[in-house]
C-alpha positions as CSV (number, residue, x, y, z in Angstrom):
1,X,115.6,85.6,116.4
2,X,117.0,86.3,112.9
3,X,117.1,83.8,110.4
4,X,120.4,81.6,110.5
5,X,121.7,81.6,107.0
6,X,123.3,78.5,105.2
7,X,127.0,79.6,105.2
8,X,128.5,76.1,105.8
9,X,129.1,75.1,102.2
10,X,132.2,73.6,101.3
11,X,133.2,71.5,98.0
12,X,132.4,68.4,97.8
13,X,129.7,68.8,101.3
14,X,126.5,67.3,100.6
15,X,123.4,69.3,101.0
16,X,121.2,68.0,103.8
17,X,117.5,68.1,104.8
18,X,118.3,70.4,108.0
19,X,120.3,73.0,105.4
20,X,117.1,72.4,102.4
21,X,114.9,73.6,105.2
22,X,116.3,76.3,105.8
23,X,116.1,78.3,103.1
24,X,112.4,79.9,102.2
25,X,109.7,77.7,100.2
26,X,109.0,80.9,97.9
27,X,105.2,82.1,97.2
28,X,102.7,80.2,98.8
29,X,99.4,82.2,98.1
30,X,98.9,85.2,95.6
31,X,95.8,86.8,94.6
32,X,95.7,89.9,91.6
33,X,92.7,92.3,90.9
34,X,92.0,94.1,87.7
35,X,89.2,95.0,88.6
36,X,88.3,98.8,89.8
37,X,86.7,98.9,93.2
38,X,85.1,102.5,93.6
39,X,82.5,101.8,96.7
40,X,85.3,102.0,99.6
41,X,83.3,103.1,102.9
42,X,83.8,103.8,105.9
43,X,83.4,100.2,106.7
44,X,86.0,97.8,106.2
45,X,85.3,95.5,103.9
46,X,87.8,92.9,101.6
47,X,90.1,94.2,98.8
48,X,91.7,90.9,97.7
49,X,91.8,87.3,99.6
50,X,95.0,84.7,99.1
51,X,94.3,81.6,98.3
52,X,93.9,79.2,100.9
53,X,97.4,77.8,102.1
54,X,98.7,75.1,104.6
55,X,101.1,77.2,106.7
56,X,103.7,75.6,108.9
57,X,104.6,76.5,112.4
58,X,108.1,78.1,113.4
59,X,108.5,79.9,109.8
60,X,108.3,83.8,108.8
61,X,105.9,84.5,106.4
62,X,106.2,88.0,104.4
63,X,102.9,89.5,103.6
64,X,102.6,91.9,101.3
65,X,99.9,94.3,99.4
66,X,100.1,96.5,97.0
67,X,97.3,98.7,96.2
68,X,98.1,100.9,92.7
69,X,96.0,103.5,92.9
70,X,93.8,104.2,96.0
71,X,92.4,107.3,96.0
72,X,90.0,108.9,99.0
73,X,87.0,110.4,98.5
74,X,86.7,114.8,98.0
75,X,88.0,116.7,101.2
76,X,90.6,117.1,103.4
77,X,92.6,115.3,105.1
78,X,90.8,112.3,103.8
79,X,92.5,109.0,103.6
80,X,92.4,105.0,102.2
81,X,93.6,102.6,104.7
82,X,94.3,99.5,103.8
83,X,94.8,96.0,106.7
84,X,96.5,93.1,106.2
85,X,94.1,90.5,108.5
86,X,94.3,86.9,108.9
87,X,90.8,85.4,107.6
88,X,88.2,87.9,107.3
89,X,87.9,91.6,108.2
90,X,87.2,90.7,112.1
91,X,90.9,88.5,111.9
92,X,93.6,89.3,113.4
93,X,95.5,92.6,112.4
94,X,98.8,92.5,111.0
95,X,99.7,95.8,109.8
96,X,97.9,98.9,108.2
97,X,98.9,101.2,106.1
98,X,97.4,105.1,105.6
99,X,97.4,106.7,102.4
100,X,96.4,110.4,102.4
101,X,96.1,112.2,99.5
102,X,95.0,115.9,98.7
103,X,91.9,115.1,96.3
104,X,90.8,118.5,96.1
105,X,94.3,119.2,94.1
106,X,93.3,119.6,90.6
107,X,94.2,117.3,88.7
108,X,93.7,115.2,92.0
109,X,96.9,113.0,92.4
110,X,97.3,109.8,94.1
111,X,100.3,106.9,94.6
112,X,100.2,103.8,95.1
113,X,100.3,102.2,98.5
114,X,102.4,99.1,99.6
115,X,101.8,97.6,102.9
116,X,104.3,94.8,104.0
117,X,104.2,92.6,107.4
118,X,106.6,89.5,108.5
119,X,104.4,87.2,110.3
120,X,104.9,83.5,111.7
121,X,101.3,82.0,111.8
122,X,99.6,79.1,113.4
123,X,100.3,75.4,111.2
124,X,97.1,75.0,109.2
125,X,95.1,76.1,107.1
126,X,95.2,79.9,106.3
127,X,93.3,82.2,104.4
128,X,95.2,86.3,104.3
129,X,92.9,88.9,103.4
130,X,93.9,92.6,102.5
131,X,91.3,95.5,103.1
132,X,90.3,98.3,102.8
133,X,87.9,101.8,104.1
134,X,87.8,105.6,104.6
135,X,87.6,108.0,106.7
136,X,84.6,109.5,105.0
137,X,82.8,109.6,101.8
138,X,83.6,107.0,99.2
139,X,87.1,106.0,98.0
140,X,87.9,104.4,95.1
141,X,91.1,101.9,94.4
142,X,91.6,102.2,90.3
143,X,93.3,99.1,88.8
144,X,93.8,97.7,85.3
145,X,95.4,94.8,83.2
146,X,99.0,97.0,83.7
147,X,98.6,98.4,87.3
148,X,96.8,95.0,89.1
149,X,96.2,95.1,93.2
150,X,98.3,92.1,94.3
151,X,98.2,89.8,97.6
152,X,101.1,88.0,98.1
153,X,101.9,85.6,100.9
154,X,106.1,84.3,100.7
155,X,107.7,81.8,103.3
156,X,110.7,83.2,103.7
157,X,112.3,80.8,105.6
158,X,112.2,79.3,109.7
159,X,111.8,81.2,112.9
């Protein structure tokens, strides 16, 4: 169902809980990385975590990570895939994203990847994870103070 949109405004109305509600509570977890990670495997191990948050039942949740710079290992096709998992990297899967570059180009090239789910989740307590692994060799996601990895985690408003 898509989200019903406060359009019942009229001078003078006043603003009630119901129509509050409705609109999105904004960022609720975030998580940034500086920090270079060049040991990506074959095995899928965890890029950034968001901070723990109480989500609440009956809402969409956008989830998204952006990954600046991952770059696969030498060799082709070779690729980085990233997951967006509740919890850990046996959680639930709620999107993945490829991103295949041509490494034996010289000078190698690589763009930046964005992966973006709309989830509702389970009312709790919630930890998001984004990850990461190849399909060979080692990969490498480059970041720095002006190109961070980021986790974010936005109610956008109810189900």
């Amino acid at each position: 169902m898509a989200i019903a949109p406060n359009v019942t405004f009229v001078s003078g109305a006043i603003l009630t809980a119901a129509q509050q509600n409705a609109f999105g509570f904004g960022i609720v977890a975030k998580a940034t990385s500086t920090t270079s990670d060049t040991s990506v495997t074959s095995t899928e191990t965890v890029q950034l975590t968001a901070s723990t948050f109480t989500a609440i039942a009956n809402r969409y949740y956008k989830i998204t990570y952006f990954e600046p710079q991952p770059f696969p290992s030498a060799g082709t096709p070779n690729y980085i895939q990233t997951r967006i998992r509740l919890t850990n990297t046996a959680g639930t899967c709620f999107a993945t994203a490829i991103h295949q570059v041509d490494s034996n180009q010289n000078p190698a090239v690589s763009t930046s990847l964005t992966n973006v789910t709309i989830q509702t989740l389970t009312a709790g307590s919630t930890v998001i994870v984004a990850t990461a692994l190849v399909n060979g060799g080692t990969g490498t996601c480059t970041r720095s103070a002006t190109q961070p990895a980021l986790l974010l985690v936005e109610d956008i408003g109810p189900a």
